[in-house]
C-alpha positions as CSV (number, residue, x, y, z in Angstrom):
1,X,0.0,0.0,0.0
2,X,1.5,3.1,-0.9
3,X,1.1,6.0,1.2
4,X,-2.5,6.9,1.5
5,X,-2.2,9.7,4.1
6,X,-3.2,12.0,1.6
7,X,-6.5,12.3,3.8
8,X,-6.4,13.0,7.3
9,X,-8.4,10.2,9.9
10,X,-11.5,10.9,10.5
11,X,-12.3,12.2,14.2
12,X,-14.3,10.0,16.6
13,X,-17.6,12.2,16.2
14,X,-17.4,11.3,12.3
15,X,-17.6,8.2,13.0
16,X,-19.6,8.0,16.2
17,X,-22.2,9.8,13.5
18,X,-21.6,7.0,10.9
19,X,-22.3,4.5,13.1
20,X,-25.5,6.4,14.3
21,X,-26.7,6.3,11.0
22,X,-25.7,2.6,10.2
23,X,-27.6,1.5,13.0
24,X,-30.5,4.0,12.3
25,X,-30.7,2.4,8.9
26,X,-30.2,-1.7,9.9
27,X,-33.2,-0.7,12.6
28,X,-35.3,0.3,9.9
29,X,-34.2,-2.4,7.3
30,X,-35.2,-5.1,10.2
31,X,-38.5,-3.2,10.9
32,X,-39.3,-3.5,6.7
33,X,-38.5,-7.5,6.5
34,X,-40.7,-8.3,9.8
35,X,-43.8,-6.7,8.2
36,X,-42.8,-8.1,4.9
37,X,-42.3,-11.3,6.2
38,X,-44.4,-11.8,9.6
39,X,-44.2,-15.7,10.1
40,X,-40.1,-15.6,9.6
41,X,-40.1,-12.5,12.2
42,X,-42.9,-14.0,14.5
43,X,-40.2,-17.3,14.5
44,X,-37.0,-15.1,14.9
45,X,-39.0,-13.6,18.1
46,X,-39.5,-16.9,19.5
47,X,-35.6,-18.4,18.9
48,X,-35.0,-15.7,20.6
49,X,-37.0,-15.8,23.6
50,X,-36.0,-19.5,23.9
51,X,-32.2,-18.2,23.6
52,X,-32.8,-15.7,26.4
53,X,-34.8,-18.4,28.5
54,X,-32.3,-20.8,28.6
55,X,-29.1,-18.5,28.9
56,X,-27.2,-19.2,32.3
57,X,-26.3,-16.7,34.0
């Protein structure tokens, strides 16, 4: 790799905001495919809830 320093890092609000909006848009991309698909999310909910009720503390 030559050196690609040409742009400076970006700061830790850049990509704290980044990151906001990555997660912003995964939320809202999960919330579109469980009323798309409702039997696949209403299974997801229950693996889930099976997951949590048999995690050992």
């Amino acid at each position: 790799m030559p050196d690609e320093d040409h742009e400076p890092l970006e700061t830790t609000a850049q990509r704290r905001a980044r990151r906001a909006q990555f997660l912003r848009d995964l939320h809202e991309a999960r919330e579109l495919r469980d009323r798309v698909q409702p039997r696949r999310a209403r299974a997801a909910r229950m693996r889930q809830q099976m997951r949590m009720r048999t995690f050992r503390w």
